[in-house]
C-alpha positions in Angstrom: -22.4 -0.9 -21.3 -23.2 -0.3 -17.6 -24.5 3.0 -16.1 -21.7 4.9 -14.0 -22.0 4.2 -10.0 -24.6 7.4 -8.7 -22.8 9.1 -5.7 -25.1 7.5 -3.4 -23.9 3.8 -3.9 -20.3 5.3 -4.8 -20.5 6.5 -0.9 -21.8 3.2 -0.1 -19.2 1.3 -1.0 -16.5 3.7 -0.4 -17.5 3.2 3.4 -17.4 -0.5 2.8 -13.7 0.2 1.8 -12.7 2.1 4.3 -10.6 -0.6 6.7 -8.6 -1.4 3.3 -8.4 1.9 2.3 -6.9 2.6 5.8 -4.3 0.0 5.7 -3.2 0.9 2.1 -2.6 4.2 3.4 -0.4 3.2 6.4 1.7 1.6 3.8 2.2 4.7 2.0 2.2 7.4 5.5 3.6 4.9 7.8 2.0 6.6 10.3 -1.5 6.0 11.4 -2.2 9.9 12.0 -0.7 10.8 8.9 -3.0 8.0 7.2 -6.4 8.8 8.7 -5.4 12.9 6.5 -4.7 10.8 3.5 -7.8 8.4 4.0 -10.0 11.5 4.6 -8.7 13.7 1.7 -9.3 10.5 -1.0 -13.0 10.0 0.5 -13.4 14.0 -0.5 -11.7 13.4 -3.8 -13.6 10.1 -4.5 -17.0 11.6 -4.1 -15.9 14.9 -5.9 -14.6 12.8 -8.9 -17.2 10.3 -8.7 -18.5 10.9 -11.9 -15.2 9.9 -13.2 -15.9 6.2 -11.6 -17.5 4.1 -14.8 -18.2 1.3 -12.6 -15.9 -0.8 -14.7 -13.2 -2.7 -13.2 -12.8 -2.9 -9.2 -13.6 0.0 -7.1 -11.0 -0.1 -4.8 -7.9 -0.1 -7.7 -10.0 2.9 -8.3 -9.8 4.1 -4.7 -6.1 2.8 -4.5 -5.0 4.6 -7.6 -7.0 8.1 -5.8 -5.0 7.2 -3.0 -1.6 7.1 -4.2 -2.3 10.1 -6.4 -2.8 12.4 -3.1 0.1 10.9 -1.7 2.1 11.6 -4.4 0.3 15.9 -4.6 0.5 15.7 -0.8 4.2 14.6 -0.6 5.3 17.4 -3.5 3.8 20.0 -1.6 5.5 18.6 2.3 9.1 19.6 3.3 11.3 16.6 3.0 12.1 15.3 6.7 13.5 12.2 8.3 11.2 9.4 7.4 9.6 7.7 11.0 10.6 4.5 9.2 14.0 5.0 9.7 16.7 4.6 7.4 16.2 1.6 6.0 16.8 2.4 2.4 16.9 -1.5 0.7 14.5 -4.3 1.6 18.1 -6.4 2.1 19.3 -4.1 4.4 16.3 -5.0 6.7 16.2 -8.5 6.4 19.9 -8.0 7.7 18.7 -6.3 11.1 17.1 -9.0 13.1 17.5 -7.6 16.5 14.1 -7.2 17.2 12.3 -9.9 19.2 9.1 -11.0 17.7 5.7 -9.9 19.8 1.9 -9.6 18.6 3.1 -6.3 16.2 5.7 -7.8 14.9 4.6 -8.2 11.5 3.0 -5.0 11.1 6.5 -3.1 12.4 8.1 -5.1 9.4 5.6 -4.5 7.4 5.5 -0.4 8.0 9.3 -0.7 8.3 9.5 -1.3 4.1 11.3 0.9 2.0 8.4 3.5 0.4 6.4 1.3 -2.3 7.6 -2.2 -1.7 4.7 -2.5 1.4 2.2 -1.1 -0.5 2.9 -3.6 -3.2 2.9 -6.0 -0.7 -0.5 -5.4 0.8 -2.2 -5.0 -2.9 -1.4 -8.4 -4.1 -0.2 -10.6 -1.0 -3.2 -9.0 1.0 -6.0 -7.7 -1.3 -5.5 -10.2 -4.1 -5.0 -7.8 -6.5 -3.2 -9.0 -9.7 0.4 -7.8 -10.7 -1.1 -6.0 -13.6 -3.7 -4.1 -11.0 -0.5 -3.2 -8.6 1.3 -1.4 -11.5 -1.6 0.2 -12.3 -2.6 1.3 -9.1 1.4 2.2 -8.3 2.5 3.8 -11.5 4.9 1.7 -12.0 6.0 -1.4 -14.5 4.6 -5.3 -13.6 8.5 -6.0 -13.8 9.1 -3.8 -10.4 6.4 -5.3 -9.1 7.1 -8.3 -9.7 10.7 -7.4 -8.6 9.3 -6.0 -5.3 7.2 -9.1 -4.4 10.2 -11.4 -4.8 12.6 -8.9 -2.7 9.4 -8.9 0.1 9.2 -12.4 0.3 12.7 -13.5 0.5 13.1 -11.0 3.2 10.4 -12.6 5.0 11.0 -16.5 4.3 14.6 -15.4 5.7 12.8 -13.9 8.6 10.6 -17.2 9.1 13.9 -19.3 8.5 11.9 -20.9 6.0 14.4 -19.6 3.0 16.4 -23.3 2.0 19.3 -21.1 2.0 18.5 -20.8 6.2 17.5 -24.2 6.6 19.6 -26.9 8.5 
C-alpha cells in the first residue's frame, strides 16, 4: 500500500496541472474570468483536503472531480442568469447553426459553445485521455451519458468537418 502524497508534492503536481485544470474549468464557466475563481478556489480546496488524496489512481480525476464539485456548491449558491453561451440548449441545435466562418478560435468558440457537461466530457476523454469510466466518475454521471455525449459531440463535429458520410458527395 503506498504512502498518501505530503502537501508538498501534492502542491507540486497541482502546479504541474494547472494549464489542464484551467481548460477543464473553461468547459464548465465558459468564461475565462469566471474559470481562473473556480481554478483558484479548487487549488485552496485541494491543498486543504490533501490528506484526503491516497495517491491512488490519477491525480487530476482527483483534481477534476474537486473541480466540478465547486462548480456544482458555487453554481447552487449564484443567481440563475442568462448563460454567455447563449441559448444553445441541444448539441443538434448547434450543429444546425453554421453561420459562423471559421478563423484561428474557431474550435474553441464551438467548443465553449456546448451545452453545460457535453464539453467537459469532451475535453476529459477526447483531450486528456481519460477513460469513459474516469469521465463518469469525475462528472457524476452514468458511462452510458457519456458515452451518449461523446457520440452527440462527434457527429456534431464530423458534420461540421463535412466528414459525416451522411454530408459527403
Amino acid at each position: 500500500m503506498r504512502q498518501p502524497a505530503t502537501t508538498i508534492d501534492l502542491r507540486r503536481d497541482l502546479v504541474g496541472l494547472l494549464p489542464r485544470l484551467r481548460r477543464f474549468a473553461i468547459t464548465l464557466a465558459g468564461e475565462a474570468a469566471v474559470a481562473d475563481e473556480l481554478v483558484q478556489a479548487v487549488c485552496l480546496r485541494a491543498i486543504a483536503k490533501g490528506h484526503q488524496w491516497s495517491g491512488e489512481g490519477r491525480l487530476e480525476s482527483w483534481i477534476y472531480t474537486l473541480a466540478r464539485q465547486q462548480w456544482a456548491d458555487d453554481s447552487r449558491k449564484r443567481k440563475p442568469k442568462a448563460s454567455a453561451r447563449g441559448n444553445v440548449t441541444d448539441i443538434r441545435e448547434a450543429a444546425r447553426d453554421r453561420s459562423a466562418s471559421v478563423d484561428p478560435d474557431a474550435i474553441h468558440r464551438m467548443i465553449s459553445e456546448m451545452p453545460d457537461g457535453v464539453s467537459s466530457v469532451f475535453l476529459l476523454v477526447d483531450v486528456e485521455g481519460h477513460s469513459y469510466q474516469q469521465a463518469a466518475d469525475i462528472m457524476g454521471i452514468s458511462v452510458a451519458s457519456v458515452v451518449s455525449q461523446l457520440a452527440a459531440t462527434r457527429l456534431h463535429f464530423a458534420g461540421l468537418a463535412g466528414t459525416h458520410p451522411i454530408h459527403r458527395y
